[in-house]
N, C-alpha and C positions, 0 to 999 in steps of 0.2 A: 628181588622178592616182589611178587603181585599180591596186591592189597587190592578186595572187594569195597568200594567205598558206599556208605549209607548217606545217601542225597538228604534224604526229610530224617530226622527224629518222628516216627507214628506213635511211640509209647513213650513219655515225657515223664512220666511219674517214676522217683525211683522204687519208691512205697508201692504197696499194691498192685503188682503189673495186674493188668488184666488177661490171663492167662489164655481164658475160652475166646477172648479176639484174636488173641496172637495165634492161637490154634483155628479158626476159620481164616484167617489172612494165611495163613500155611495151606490150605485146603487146595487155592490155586496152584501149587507145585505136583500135584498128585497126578498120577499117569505121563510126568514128562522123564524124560532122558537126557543126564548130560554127558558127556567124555569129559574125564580127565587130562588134561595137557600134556602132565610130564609122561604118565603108565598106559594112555590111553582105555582106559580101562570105563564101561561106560557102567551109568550108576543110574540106578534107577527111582523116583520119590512114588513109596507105595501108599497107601491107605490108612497106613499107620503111622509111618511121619509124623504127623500134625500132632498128633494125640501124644506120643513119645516126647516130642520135641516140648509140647507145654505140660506134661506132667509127669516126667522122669523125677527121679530120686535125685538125680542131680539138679534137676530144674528148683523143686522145693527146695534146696538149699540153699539157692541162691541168695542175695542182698543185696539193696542198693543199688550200687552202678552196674556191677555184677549181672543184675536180673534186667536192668535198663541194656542194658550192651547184648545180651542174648536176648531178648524181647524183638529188639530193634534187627539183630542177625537175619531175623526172617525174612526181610526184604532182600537180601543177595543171595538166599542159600544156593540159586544154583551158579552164581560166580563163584561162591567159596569151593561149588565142588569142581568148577574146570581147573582152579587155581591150584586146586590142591599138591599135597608134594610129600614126600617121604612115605612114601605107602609100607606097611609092616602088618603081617598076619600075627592073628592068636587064634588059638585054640577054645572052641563053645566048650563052657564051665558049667552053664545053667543051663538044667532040665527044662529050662520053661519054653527055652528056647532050640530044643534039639531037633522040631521040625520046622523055623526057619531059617536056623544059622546053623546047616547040621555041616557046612564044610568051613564053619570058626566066622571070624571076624578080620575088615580089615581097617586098619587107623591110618586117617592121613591129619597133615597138617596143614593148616588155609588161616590166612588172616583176613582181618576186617577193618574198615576203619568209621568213625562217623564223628561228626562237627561236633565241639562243646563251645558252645557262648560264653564267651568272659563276662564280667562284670560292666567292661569299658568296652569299645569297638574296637580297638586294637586287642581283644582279649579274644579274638577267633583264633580255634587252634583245631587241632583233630586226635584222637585217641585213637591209637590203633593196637586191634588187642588180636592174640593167637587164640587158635580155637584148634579141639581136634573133633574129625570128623569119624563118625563110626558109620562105619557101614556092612550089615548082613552079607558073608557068602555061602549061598546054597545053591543048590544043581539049576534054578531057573536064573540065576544070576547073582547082579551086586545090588542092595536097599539101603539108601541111607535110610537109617536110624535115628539117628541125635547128634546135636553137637555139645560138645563139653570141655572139661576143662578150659576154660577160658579168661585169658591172663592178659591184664593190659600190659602193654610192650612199653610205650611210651604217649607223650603229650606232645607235638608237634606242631610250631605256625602252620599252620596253611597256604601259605606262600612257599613252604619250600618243599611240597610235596610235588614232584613233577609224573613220578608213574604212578599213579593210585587210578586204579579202573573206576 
């Protein structure tokens, strides 16, 4: 399994993320392209990314580490999306969307990981959480969307991670 690893913590609060940063620090992924690894499938970050990504109905729900963990995502989105794996189609449900996802949706799964600080020095370890990534299919292509559901896997020394990107 390839794990996106997050170098800095940029949003440290678990309280209060600051959404409209984390949505301009997304800004720079806008007009690039990545490929997929396993489907080869190339994905594109549109103009609405940024926006989606900090103020999805999903996002508002968030809490806590929760909102700390997807806040901080933003800095590997486009390793999460070469890493990605399991690709699976659904079918567009919602009108709002039937002219940019008018050929449905695709889900993959990508993980992430990033540093938490113990209390002590020996208290370095890393959290590494599953994310799924959604991404628009329409006749000009594939758009990520959002990332979501996102569930921490485990807590881990940091010494014994040896593949983490």
């Amino acid at each position: 399994m390839d794990i996106a690893y997050i170098e800095n913590i940029l949003f440290m609060n678990k309280q209060n993320i600051p959404w409209s940063q984390v949505e301009q620090y997304l800004k720079q992924y806008v007009g690039k392209n990545y490929i997929v690894e396993e489907s080869k499938d190339s994905i594109y970050i549109g103009y609405d990314f940024p926006e989606e990504f900090a103020e999805s109905r999903y996002t508002k729900s968030l809490r806590g580490n929760m909102a700390k963990a997807k806040a901080n995502a933003s800095q590997v989105v486009g390793k999460m999306v070469v890493i990605a794996t399991n690709r699976r189609w659904t079918e567009n449900k919602a009108d709002k969307h039937a002219k940019d996802a008018e050929q449905g949706w695709y889900r993959y799964d990508s993980y992430f990981a990033m540093p938490v600080q113990g209390s002590d020095e020996k208290g370095k370890r890393i959290n590494i959480y599953k994310a799924t990534l959604v991404v628009k299919k329409s006749i000009k292509g594939l758009y990520l969307y959002d990332i979501i559901n996102i569930k921490k896997e485990a807590s881990t020394p940091l010494e014994s991670i040896k593949t983490v990107r």
